[in-house]
N, C-alpha and C positions, 0 to 999 in steps of 0.2 A: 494534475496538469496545471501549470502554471497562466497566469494568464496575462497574453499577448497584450499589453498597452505600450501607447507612446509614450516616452522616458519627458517628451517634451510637455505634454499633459497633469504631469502628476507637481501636485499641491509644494514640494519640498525635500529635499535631500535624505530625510530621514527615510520618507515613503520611497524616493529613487532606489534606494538598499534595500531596504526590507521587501516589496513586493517584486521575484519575479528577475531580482538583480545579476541573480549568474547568467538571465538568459539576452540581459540588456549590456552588459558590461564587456562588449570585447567579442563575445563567443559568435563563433561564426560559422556555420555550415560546411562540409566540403564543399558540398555541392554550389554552394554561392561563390566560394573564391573560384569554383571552374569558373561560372557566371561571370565574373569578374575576370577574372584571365581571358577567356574566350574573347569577351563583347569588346575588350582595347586590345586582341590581337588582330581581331577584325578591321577595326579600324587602322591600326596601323600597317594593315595590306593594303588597306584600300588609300589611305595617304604615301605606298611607298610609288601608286602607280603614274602620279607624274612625275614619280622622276625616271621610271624604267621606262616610261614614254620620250621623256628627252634625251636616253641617253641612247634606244634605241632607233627614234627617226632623227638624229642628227642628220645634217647633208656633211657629206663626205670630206666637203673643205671645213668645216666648222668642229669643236668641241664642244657638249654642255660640261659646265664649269661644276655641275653638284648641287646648286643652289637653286631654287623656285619661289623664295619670296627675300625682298629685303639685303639683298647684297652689300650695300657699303658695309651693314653693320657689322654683318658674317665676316667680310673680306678682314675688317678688325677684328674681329675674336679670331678668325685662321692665322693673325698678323703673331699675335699671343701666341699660340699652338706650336708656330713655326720656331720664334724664340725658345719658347719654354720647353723644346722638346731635347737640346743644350746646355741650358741654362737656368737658376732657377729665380731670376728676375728680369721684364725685358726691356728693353727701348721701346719707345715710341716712335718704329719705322713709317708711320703714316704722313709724316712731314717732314722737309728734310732737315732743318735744327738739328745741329746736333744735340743729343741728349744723353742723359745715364740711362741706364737699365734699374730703373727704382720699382718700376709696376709688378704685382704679384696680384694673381688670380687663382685659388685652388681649382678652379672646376678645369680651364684651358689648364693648368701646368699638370694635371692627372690625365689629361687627354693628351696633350702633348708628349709625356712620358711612357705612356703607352703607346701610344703610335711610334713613337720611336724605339720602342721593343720589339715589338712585330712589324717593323718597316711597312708602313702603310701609311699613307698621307690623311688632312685634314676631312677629303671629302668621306672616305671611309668611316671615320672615331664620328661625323659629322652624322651616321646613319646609327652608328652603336650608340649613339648619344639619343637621339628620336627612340629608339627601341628601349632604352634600360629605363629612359626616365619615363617613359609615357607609361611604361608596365609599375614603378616601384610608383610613382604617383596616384594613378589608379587602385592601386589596391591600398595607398595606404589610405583613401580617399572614403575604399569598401572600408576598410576598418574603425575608422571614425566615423563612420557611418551606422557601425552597430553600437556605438555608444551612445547613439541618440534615437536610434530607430529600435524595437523589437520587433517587430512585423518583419519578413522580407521581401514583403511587397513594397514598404516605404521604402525601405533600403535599396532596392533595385531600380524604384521609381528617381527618389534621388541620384545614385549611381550615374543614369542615363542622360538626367540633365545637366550633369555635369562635363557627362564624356561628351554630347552632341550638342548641347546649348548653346544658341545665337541668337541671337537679336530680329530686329524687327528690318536690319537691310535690303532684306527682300523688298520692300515696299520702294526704298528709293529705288532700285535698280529697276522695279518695273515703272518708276516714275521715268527713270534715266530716257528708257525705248519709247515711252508715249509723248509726257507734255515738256519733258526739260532737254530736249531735242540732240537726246546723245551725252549730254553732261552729266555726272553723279553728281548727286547734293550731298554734301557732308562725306566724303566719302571717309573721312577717317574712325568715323561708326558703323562702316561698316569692313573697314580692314585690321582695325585697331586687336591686334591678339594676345592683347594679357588675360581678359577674362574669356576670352573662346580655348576651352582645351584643347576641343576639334582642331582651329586652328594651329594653335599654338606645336602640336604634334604633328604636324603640315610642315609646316615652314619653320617657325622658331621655338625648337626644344631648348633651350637655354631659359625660357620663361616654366618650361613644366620642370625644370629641374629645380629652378628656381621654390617653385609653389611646395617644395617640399617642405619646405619653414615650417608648412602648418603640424608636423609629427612633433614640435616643440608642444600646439597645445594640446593634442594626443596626450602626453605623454605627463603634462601639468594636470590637467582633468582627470587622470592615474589616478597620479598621486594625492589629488584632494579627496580624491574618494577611498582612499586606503590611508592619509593620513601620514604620509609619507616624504620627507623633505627628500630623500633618494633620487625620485624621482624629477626633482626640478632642477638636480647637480647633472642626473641625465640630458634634459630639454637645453640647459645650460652647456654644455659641448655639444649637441647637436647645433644651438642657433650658434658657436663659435665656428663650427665647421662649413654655416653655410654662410655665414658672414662674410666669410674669408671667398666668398664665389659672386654673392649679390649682397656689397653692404648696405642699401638700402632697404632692405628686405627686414631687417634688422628693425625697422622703424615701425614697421607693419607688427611685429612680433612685440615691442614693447609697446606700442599703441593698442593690441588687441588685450594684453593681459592687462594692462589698465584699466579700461574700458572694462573690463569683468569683473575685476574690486571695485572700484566705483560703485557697478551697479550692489554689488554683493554689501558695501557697507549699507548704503541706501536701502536695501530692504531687512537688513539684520540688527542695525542701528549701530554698530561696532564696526571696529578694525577688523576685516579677512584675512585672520595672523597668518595663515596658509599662505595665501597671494601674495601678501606683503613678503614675507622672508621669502618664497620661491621666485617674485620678482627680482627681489636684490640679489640669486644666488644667480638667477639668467643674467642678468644685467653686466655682473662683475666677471662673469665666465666669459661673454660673449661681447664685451664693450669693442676689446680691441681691434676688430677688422674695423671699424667705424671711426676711432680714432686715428689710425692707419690712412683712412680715407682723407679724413677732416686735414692730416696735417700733409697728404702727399699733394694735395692739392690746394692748400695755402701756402705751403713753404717753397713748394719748386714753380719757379714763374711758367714752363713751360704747360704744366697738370693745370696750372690755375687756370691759364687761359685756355686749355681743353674742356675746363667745367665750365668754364663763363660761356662758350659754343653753344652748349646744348640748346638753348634758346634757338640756332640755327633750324632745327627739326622743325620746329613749329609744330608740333604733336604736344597737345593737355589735354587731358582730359574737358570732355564736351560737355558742353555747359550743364545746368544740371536737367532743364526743360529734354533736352535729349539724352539723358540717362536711358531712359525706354528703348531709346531706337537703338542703342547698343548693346544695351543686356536684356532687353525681349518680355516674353509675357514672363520666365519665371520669376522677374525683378517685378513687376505690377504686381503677381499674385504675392511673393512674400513678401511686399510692404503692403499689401489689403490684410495678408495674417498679421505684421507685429502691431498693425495699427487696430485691427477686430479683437488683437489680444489686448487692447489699452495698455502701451506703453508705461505709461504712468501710476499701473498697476504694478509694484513690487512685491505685496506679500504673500506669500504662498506659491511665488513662483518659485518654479526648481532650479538648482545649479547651472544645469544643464541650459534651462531655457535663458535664464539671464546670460549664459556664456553667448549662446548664438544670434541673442539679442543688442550685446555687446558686441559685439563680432561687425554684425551688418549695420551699426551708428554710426560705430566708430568708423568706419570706412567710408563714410557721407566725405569725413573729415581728412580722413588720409589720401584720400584721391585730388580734394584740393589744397593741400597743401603750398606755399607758396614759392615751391619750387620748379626747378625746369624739368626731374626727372617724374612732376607729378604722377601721370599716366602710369607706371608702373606699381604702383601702390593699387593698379586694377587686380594687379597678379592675385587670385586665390577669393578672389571675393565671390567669384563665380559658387563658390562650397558654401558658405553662408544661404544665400538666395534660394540654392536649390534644395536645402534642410528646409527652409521657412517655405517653399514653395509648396513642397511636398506635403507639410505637416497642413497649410493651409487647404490643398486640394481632398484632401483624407478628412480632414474633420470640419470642413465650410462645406467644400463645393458638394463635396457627394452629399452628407444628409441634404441640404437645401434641394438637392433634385431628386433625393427621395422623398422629402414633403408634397413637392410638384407633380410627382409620377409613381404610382404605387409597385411594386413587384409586378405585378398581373399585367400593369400595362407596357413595363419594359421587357415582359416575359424571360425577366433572368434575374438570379439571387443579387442581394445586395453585395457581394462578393466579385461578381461577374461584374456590375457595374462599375464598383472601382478600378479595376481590371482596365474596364474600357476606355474610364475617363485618364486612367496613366499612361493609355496607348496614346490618346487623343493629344495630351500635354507634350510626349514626348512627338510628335509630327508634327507640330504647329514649332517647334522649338529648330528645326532641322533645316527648314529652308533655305535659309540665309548660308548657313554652310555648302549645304549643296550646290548653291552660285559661286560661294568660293573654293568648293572643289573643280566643277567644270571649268571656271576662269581660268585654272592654271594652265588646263590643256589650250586654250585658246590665246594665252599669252606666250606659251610655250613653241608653240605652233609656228608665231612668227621667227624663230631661228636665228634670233639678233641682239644686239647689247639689251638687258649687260648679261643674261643666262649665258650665252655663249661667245665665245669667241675665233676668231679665226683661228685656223691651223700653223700660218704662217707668224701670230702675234705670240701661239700659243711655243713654237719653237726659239722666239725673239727672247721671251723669257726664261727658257731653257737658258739660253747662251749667258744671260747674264746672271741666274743662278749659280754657274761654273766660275765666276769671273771672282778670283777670292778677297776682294776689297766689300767685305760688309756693312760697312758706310758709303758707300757710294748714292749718290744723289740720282736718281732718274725723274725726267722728266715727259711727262707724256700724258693724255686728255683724261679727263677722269673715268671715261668706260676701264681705260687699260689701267691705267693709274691705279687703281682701284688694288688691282691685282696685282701691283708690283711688291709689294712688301710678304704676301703670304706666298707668293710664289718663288720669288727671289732671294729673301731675305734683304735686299735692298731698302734703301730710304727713298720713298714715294714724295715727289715734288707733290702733288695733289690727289689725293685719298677718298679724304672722310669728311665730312662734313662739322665734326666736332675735334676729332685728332689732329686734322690738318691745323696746323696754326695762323691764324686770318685766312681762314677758308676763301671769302666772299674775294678779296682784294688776290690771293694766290691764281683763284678761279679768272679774274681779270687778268693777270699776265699771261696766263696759257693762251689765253684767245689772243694776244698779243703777241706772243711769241709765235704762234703758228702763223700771223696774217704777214701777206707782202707788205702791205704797208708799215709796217711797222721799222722805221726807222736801224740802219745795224747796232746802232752806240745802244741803244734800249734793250736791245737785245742781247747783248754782253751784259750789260748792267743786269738782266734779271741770271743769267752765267756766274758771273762773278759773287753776287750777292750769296747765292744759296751754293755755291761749288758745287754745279752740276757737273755729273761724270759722262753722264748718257742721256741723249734726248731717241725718243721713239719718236718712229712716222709709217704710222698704220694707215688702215681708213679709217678708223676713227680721229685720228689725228689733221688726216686728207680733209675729212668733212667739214674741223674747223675752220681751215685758214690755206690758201696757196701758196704760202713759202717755197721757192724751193731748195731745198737742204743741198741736191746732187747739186746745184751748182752755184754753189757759196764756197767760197775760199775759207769758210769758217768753221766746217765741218769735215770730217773726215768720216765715212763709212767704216765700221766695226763690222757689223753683221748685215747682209743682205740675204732677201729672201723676194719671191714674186711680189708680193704685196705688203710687206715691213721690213724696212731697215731702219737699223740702230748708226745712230752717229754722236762721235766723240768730240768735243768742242774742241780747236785749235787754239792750246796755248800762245797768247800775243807775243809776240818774237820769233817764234817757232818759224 
């Protein structure tokens, strides 16, 4: 019988092989991937049920739109979808500039292309999207999970805090009810879902498709243990492929294989000719979604000034004192293991552990980086943590409470106790999700922008979907606006917050353009400038401003409806 130890444990690469290695390298139970299957199918019943809640108590005048968290951003990726489902590069319909169709996205033009095979819209490919990725993420999650774990108790204990781990938001939200009178503190540590898987299969699967990057270093940890350049020509079209979906992901992938030579020369005293050549073969395979990036967005003025936006969000990563409050106790417990394993100890540690100790430094670094898209370099760090968390709760927390508390007095094996203590880690880790499961029904609840929309907005759009000028400029408040480009295919006067081009300054003409006061000559001038074709007037439009459109000599009605009409500006002369 072979015997069961941590692969994270052992002295050196030599000993990783030799003791035990067919049972540490990959091999994985039936029975665990049911384990694995079952526990993220669970989950993603139980995340599909607000939206089978919104789409079921909708009120009879209104639609839910599909979406439950984060809409501008969706409303742009569905902007993609709609293009790409034609086409295989798109405009930038979120503002009305004209533009070329230079943008390419593999993930939106595969979903695109699909849906427009089986005739089914965005919010549809939007749920087969949540389902494929949360399943092939998770298991590939079990899988690199047995290359560090031999136990399956480590492996499921990990597994778990990856699939339900949150942070410490519970705490401000029950601060919110008690002493900060209704207000969240920080709320973006506790909405923030690059490192909540939970979440992120909630609301945004684009971030779990995303996380798939990590099967690159699957697939390099292969082949250094078989000795293999094959294998990093493999990893090397895989990060090409996902490049092409999230090129910044890219950054994560060559910042973690660095970050693992490094530490590898520093404890070998040599070059890691493995690393080094499987770096340059990812590198050179997988450069080009990144240079793609680099030059679509220095060379075309329009891209540049959609990347200079991003500052708009005001979303970075939280400072570092609130790291805790974000990613929770498994983040405290796996930086109390890499810091009780002295850091600064390099000899004799295994491959393995140098890789996951590389993994979770370098990401100190990758998260602040000095960019706008920092926050997303959260994506995947979550798997790191919960290896270091796991491995510290197995070999710290338990002996230590076995020196404290003998067998006889916890009247159960030292077996049972572990057991308990991974029950224990994994409900202390769940809270904070559970608040942002319930919140959705309670935000859902209210039946109003931006999840839903009226019936009459929702047929306004209709109309000017059929209208076959696909440049056409519409104007209308940012709840609808939002929606005009994935619904329409139209150019959206005001969108997105990054897309739209001078958001802040567009965002001020709309409130100008809907208000009586506002002068007529201003009011052609914002017509004129941007060749608007259509202006909407909803209630969301109503709510900003008292114009009235019916009785201006400068509009003419297109489309009426009880509560939205569309009107077309009155060319001067006309």
């Amino acid at each position: 019988m072979k015997t069961q130890v941590d692969v994270l444990t052992y002295p050196s690469s030599k000993a990783r092989l030799e003791v035990g290695a067919d049972e540490r390298t990959g091999v994985v139970e039936r029975g665990e991937w049911i384990f694995a299957l079952s526990t993220t199918l669970l989950v993603l019943v139980l995340t599909s049920l607000p939206y089978l809640f919104a789409y079921w108590t909708a009120p009879a005048d209104k639609q839910f739109m599909g979406i439950v968290l984060n809409i501008p951003d969706h409303m742009q990726y569905f902007s993609w979808f709609r293009e790409f489902m034609t086409q295989n590069l798109s405009a930038n319909k979120l503002t009305p500039e004209t533009n070329q169709p230079v943008f390419f996205n593999l993930l939106w033009w595969s979903l695109g292309r699909l849906g427009a095979f089986l005739g089914v819209g965005y919010a549809v490919m939007y749920q087969a999207l949540r389902w494929i990725s949360a399943i092939l993420f998770m298991l590939l999650v079990y899988r690199m999970l047995s290359w560090f774990f031999a136990e399956k108790l480590r492996r499921q204990t990990a597994f778990l805090l990856v699939l339900l781990g949150s942070g410490f938001g519970w705490v401000l939200v029950l601060m919110k009810y008690t002493v900060m009178n209704g207000e969240l503190l920080w709320p973006l540590d506790v909405y923030v879902a690059e490192p909540n898987t939970f979440l992120s299969i909630m609301g945004s699967p684009h971030f779990v498709a995303a996380a798939l990057y990590m099967f690159v270093f699957d697939l390099l940890l292969r082949g250094q243990a078989k000795g293999s350049l094959r294998y990093a020509v493999y990893a090397g079209l895989f990060a090409l492929f996902m490049g092409w979906q999230h090129a910044y992901d890219l950054i994560i992938v060559y910042g973690v294989i660095a970050a693992y030579a490094l530490l590898l020369l520093l404890r070998d005293r040599k070059l890691p000719m493995y690393l080094v050549w499987s770096g340059l073969i990812v590198g050179v395979i997988s450069v080009w979604p990144a240079i793609y990036s680099v030059l679509l967005t220095s060379l075309d003025p329009l891209w540049e000034e959609v990347l200079a936006q991003f500052a708009n969000a005001g979303v970075y990563t939280p400072p570092l004192y609130r790291l805790p409050i974000l990613l929770g106790l498994p983040f405290l417990l796996a930086l109390f293991t890499v810091l009780r394993q002295n850091p600064f100890r390099l000899r004799g540690v295994s491959d393995n552990a140098l890789f996951v100790r590389g993994w979770f430094w370098i990401s100190f670094v990758l998260v602040y980086l000095p960019v706008d898209y920092q926050i997303h370099m959260l994506n995947g760090w979550q798997v790191p943590i919960a290896i270091l968390a796991t491995q510290g709760l197995f070999d710290y927390v338990a002996p230590a409470l076995n020196q404290w508390f003998s067998p006889g007095e916890w009247r159960w094996s030292a077996r049972r106790g572990q057991v308990v203590l991974a029950g224990l880690l994994i409900l202390a880790v769940i809270p904070t999700n559970l608040y942002l499961f319930a919140w959705r029904f309670v935000d859902l609840r209210r039946y109003d922008y931006p999840y839903y929309l009226h019936n009459d907005e929702i047929a306004a759009l209709r109309w000017l979907e059929k209208t076959p000028d696909g440049e056409a400029v519409v104007l209308a408040s940012l709840s609808l606006g939002q929606y005009v480009p994935a619904e329409t295919g139209k150019h959206a006067f005001l969108a997105h917050w990054a897309q739209t081009v001078d958001f802040y300054g567009k965002s001020a003409q709309v409130e100008a353009f809907y208000s009586s006061e506002t002068p007529e000559d201003e009011r052609r001038r914002i017509l004129d400038d941007f060749g608007v074709d259509y202006v909407l007037v909803g209630p969301a439009e109503q709510a900003i401003g008292a114009y009235s459109f019916a009785a201006s000599s400068e509009f003419v009605p297109v489309f009426t409806s009880p509560s939205t009409t569309i009107y077309a500006p009155v060319t001067p002369g006309e």
